[in-house]
N, C-alpha and C positions, 0 to 999 in steps of 0.2 A: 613833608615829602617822605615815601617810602624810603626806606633801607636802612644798612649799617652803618654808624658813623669809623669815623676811623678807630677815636676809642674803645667801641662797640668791642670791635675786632680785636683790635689791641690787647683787649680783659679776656675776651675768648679764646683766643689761640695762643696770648702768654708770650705776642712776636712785637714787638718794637713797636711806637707810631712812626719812625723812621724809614724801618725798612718796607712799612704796606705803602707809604707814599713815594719809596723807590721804585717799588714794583710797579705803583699805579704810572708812574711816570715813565716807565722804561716800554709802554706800551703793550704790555700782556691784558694788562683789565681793561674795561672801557668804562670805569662808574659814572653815575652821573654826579651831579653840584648843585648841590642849595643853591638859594638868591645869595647867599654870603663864600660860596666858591668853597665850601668844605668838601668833600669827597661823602657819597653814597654808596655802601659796596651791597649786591646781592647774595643772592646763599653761592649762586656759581664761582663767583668771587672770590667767600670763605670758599671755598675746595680749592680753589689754586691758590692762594693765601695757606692754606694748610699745608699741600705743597709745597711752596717755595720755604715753610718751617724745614720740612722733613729732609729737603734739600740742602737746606744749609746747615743742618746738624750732622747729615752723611759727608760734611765737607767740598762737597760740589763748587763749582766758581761761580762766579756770578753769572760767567757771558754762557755756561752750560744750561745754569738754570734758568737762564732766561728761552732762551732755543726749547727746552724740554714745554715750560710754560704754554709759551706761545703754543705748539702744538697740543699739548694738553688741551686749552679754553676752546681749539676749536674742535675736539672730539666729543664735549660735554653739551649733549642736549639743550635746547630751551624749552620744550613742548610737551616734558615725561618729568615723571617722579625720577631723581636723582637715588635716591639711596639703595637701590639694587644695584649698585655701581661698587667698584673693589678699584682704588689705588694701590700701587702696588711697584716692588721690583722683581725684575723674574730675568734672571741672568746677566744681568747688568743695568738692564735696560727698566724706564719708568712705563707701566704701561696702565691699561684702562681695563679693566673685566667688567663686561656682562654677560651673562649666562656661557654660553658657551662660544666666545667672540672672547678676544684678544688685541687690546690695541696698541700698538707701540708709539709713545710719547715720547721719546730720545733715546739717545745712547750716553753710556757712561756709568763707571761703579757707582750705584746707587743702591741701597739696601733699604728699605724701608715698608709698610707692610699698614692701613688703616681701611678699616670701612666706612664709607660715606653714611650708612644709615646711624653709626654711631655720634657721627658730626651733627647729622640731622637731628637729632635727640638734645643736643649740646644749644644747638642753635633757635631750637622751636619755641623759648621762651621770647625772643628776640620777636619773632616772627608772630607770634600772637601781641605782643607789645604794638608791633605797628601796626595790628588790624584793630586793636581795640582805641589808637589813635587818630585812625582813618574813621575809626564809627562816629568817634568826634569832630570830625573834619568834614567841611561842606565844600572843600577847594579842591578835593582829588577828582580828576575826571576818569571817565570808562576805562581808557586805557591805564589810566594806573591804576584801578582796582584790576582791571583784568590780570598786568604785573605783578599785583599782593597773591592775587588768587596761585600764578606760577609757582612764585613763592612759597606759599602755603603749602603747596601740593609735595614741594619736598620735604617738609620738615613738619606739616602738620596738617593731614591732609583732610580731617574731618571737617576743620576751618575754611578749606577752598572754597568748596560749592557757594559759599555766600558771598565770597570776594566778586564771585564768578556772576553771580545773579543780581550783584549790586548794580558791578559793570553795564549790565544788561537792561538794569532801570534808569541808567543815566544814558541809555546808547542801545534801543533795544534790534541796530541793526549791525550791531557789533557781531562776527563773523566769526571772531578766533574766539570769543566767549562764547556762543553758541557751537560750534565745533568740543571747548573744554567740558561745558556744563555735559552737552550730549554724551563724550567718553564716560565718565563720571556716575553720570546715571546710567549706561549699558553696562559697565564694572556691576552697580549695585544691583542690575536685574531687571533696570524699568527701563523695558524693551519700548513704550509706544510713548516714554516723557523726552526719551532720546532722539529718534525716530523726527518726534516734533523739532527739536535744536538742529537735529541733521540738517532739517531741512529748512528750516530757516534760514543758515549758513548759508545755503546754496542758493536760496532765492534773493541775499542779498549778494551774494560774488558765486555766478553760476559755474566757474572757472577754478572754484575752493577743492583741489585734489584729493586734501585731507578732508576734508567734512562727504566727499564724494566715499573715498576708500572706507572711512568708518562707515556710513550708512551700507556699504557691503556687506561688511562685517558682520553687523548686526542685523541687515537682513537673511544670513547664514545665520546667526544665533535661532531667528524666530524661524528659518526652514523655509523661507520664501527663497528659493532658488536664481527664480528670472528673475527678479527683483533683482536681487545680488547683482550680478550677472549686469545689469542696463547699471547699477551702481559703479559695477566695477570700472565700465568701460568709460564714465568721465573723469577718472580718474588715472588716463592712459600715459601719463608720465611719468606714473609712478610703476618700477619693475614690478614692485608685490602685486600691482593687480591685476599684470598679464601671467602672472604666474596662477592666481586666484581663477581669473577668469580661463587658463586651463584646464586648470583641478576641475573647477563646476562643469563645461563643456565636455571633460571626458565623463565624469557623476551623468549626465543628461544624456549620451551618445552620439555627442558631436566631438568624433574625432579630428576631423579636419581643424576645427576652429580652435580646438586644445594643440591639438599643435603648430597651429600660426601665430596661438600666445606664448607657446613655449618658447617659438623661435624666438617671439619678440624680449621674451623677460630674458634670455640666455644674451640676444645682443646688447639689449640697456646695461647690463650687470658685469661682462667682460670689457676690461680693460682697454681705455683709447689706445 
């Protein structure tokens, strides 16, 4: 089975086997369990595992850091590389940086200050460990290579693609693997290998918003406009792509229709 054992953790982050299966119990993580009820932790896992270290050496309470946790694991992606990510205290408060975003994780004097891509460097021997366990293993299914592949993408991202493409031989109608593989390769530049996963995704769940909004994306990379544009639109519950589908309709001379996106990405985006 993929992940971290407790010990894993334990040797890595230098915290208790004590206090991770406090934490796991106190309802912040959700790991999974061997056939023998051990605990599996992810790389998301490590980072609030790291956390609640940084937490309890600034002195914090427990019932603080649990409150801060809890909000913390649901700010932290499942579907993107983790390590452009900044933990962090900033005026008392535990928050989340990316790029020019700010998230606030609780309140309370907290002082503390790490970078995720440093953890991810700590942790990617781990994580090549259980792909090269999985290459021995005839019992993992699609979805949990596809989970290795997640994995992979934070802490060692050269390794994903094949997590990704395994998935995909065990499960070639797997939808979130064809969505990853295609990001992946539009990153690298192979505009018509993506293009293909795009679209696979969508012909196996035509209702896929993400594999809709990336093939936008990327049909703006390659400069096919209308393309974009009929992409963007099944992708209509997501703000970005009435915002997208703005931008393009004012690019072409369709002001009207830019701004009946505009209205709609400004309603989706303001506050219930």
């Amino acid at each position: 089975m993929k992940g971290y054992s407790t010990q894993n953790v334990a040797e890595l982050l230098e915290l208790s086997p004590k206090i991770i299966r406090e934490v796991a119990r106190a309802g912040v993580l959700e790991p999974t369990r061997t056939a023998g009820n051990h605990y599996r932790f992810d790389f998301q896992d490590i980072i609030v595992l790291r956390t609640a270290k940084e937490l309890l050496q600034a002195g914090v309470r427990r019932a603080e850091i649990n409150h801060a946790l809890v909000n913390l694991k649901s700010k932290l992606p499942s579907n993107r590389s983790l390590t452009s990510l900044r933990i962090a205290g900033d005026g008392g408060a535990v928050v989340i940086r990316e790029a020019d975003q700010v998230y606030d994780a609780a309140t309370g004097q907290i002082h503390f200050n790490f970078a995720v891509a440093d953890l991810a460097g700590t942790v990617a021997p781990l994580a090549r460990q259980a792909a090269e366990e999985a290459q021995a293993s005839d019992q993992l299914s699609s979805d949990d290579w596809f989970d290795l592949g997640v994995d992979l993408e934070a802490v060692s991202p050269l390794d994903a693609p094949a997590a990704y493409l395994r998935a995909l031989e065990l499960d070639p109608y797997h939808a979130d693997a064809h969505v990853n593989v295609g990001r992946l390769l539009q990153e690298a530049g192979e505009h018509e290998s993506a293009e293909e996963h795009y679209k696979h995704a969508l012909e196996v769940e035509p209702d896929n918003v993400l594999a809709a909004f990336n093939l936008g994306t990327l049909f703006e990379d390659m400069g096919k406009i209308q393309d974009a544009i009929n992409a963007y639109k099944r992708a209509a519950n997501l703000a970005d792509a009435h915002y997208n589908l703005s931008r393009l309709y004012e690019l072409v001379g369709e002001h009207a229709e830019a701004l009946k996106h505009l209205k709609t990405y400004r309603r989706l985006i303001e506050p219930g």
